[in-house]
C-alpha positions as a printed Julia matrix, in Angstrom:
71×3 Matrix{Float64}:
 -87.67   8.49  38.24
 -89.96  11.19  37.66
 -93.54   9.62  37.0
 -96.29  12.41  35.13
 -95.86  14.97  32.84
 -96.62  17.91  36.06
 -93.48  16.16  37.56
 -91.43  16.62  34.86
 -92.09  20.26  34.35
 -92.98  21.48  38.27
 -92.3   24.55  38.08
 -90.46  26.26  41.94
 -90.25  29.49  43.46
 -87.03  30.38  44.62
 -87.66  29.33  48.69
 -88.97  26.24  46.93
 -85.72  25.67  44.96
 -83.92  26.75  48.16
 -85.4   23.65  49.73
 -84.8   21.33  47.43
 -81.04  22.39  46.89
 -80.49  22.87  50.9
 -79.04  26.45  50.37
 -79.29  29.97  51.25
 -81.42  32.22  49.39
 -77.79  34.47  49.17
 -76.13  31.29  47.01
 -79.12  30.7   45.22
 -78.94  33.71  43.88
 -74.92  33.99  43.14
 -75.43  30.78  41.17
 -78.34  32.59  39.34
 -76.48  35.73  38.55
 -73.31  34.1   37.03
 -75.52  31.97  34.88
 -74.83  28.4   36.73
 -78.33  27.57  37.8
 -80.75  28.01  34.8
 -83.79  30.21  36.41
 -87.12  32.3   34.44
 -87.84  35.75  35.64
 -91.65  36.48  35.67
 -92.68  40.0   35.2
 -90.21  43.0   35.14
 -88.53  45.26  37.69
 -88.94  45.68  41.18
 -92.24  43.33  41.02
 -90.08  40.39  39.08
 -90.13  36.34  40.42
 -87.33  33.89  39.52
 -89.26  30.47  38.82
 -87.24  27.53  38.35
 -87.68  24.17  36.97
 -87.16  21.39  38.86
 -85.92  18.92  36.34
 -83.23  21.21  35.52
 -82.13  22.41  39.0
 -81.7   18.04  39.04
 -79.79  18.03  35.87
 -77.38  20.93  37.07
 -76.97  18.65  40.38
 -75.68  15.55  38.85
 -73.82  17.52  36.51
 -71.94  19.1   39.12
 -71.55  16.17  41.5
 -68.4   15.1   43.06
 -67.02  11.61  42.37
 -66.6    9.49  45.43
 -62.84   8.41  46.24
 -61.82   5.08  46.87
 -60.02   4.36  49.45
């Protein structure tokens, strides 16, 4: 559980969003383009930044988790 209002809202770079979902920059990106991964772009062109929110790079993992079978 997330505890203070600058948790809620951190706001990640795209290595930092890398980290946290343990892949390549080359997937983060893919899942950017097509629209799966919710992402900001700061500034325009060439000179542009994807920034990401960490509460909804969460929300987009437990939405797309995979049920455990039982055996």
């Amino acid at each position: 559980m997330l505890n203070s209002e600058s948790e809620k809202d951190e706001i990640l770079t795209s290595r930092e969003a890398q980290r946290l979902l343990k892949i390549g920059r080359t997937k983060l990106w893919a899942l950017t383009k097509d629209g799966s991964l919710p992402a900001y772009r700061i500034g325009e062109g060439k000179t542009s930044a994807l920034r990401y929110k960490k509460t909804e790079l969460i929300r987009w993992l437990d939405a797309n988790r995979i049920a455990a079978r039982r055996e």
